[in-house]
PyMOL commands that place a pseudoatom at each C-alpha (Angstrom):
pseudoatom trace, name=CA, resn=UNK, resi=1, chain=A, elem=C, hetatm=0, pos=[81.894, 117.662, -18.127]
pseudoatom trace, name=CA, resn=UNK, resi=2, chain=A, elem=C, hetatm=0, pos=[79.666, 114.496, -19.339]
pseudoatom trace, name=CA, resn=UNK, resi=3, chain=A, elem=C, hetatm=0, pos=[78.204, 115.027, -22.998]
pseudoatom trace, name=CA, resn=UNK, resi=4, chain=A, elem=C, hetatm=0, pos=[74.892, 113.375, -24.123]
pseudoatom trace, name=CA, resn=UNK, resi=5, chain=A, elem=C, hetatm=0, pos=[73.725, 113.444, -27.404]
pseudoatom trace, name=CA, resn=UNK, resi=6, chain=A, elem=C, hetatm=0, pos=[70.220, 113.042, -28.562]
pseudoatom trace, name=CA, resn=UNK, resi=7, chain=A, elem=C, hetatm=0, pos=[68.769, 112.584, -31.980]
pseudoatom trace, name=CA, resn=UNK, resi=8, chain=A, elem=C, hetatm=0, pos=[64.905, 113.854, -32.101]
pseudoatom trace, name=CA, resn=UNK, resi=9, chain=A, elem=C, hetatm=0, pos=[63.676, 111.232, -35.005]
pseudoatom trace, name=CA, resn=UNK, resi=10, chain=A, elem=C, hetatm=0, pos=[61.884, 112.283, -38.444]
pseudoatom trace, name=CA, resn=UNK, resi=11, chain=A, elem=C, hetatm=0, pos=[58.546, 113.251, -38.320]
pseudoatom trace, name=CA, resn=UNK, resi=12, chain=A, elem=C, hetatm=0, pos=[58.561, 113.076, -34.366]
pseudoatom trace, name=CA, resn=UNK, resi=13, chain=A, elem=C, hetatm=0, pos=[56.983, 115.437, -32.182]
pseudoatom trace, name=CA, resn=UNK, resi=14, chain=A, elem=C, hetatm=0, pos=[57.211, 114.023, -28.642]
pseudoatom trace, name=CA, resn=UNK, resi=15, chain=A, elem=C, hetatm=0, pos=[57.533, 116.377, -25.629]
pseudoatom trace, name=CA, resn=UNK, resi=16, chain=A, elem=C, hetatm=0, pos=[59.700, 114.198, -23.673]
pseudoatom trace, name=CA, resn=UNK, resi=17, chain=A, elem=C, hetatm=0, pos=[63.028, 114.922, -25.761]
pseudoatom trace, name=CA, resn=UNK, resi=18, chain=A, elem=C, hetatm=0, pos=[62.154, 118.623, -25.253]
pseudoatom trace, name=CA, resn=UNK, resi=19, chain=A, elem=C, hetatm=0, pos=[62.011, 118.042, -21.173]
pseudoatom trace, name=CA, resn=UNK, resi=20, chain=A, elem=C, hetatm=0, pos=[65.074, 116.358, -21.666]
pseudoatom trace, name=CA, resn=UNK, resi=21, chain=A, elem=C, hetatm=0, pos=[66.927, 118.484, -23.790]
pseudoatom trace, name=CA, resn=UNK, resi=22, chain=A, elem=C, hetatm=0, pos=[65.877, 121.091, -20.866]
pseudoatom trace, name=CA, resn=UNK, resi=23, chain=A, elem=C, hetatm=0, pos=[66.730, 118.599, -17.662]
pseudoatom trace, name=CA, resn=UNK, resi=24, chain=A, elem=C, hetatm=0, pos=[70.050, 118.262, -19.237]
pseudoatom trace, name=CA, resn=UNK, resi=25, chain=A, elem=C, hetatm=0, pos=[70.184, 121.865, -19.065]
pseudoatom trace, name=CA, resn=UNK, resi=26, chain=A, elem=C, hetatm=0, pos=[70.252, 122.375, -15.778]
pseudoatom trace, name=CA, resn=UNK, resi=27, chain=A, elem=C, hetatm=0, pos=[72.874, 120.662, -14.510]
pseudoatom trace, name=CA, resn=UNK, resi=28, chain=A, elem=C, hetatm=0, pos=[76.212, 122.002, -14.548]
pseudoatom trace, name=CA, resn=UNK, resi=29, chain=A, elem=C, hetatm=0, pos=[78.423, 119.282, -14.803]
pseudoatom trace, name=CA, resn=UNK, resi=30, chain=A, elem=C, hetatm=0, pos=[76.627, 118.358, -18.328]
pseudoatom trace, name=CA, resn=UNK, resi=31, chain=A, elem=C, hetatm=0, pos=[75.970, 119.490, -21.630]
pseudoatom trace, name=CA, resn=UNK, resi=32, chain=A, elem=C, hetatm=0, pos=[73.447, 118.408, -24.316]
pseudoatom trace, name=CA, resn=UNK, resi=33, chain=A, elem=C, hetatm=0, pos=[74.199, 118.014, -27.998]
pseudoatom trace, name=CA, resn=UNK, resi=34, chain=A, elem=C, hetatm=0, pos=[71.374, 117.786, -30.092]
pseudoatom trace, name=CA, resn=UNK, resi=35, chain=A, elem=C, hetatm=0, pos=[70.462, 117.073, -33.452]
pseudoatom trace, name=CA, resn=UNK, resi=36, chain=A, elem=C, hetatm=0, pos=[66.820, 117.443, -35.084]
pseudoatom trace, name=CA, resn=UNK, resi=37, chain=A, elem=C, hetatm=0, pos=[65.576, 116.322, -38.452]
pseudoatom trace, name=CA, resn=UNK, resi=38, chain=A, elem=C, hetatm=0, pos=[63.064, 118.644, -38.479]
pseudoatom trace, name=CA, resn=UNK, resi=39, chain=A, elem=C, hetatm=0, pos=[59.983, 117.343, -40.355]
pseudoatom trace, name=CA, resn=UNK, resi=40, chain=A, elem=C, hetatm=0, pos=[59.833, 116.172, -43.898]
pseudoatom trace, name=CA, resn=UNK, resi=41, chain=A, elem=C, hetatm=0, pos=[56.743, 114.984, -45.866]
pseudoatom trace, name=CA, resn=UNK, resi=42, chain=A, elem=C, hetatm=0, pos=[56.435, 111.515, -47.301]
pseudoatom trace, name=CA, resn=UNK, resi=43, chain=A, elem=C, hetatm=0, pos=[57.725, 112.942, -51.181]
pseudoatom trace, name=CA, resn=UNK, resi=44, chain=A, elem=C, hetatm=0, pos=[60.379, 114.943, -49.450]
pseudoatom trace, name=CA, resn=UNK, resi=45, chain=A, elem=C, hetatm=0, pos=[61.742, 111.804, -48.105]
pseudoatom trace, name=CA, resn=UNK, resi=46, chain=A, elem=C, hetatm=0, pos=[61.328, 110.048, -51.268]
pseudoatom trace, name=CA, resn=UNK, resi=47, chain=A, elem=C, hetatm=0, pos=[62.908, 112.598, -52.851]
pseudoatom trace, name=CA, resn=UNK, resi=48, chain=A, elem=C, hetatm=0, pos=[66.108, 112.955, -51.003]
pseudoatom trace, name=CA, resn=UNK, resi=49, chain=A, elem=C, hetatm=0, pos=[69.387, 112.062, -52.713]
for i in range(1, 49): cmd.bond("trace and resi %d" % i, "trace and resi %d" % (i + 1))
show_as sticks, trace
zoom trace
């Protein structure tokens, strides 16, 4: 079984990693390992430590 991983970026909101993530999804000899940021404001990304 192939992996892929994908990394959705900050502050992104593009459909193609979404169709992707769902191709991927489909096929049975491969699995998708994802990571998201989710979405942070300007300060919150200032602020992070």
């Amino acid at each position: 079984m192939k992996k892929i991983i994908t990394v959705h970026g900050m502050r992104a909101e593009n459909q193609w990693y979404y169709a992707l993530k769902n191709l991927i999804g489909k096929r049975p000899n491969m699995e998708d390992i994802n990571f998201e940021y989710g979405y942070f404001t300007l300060f919150q990304f200032l602020s992070i430590r």
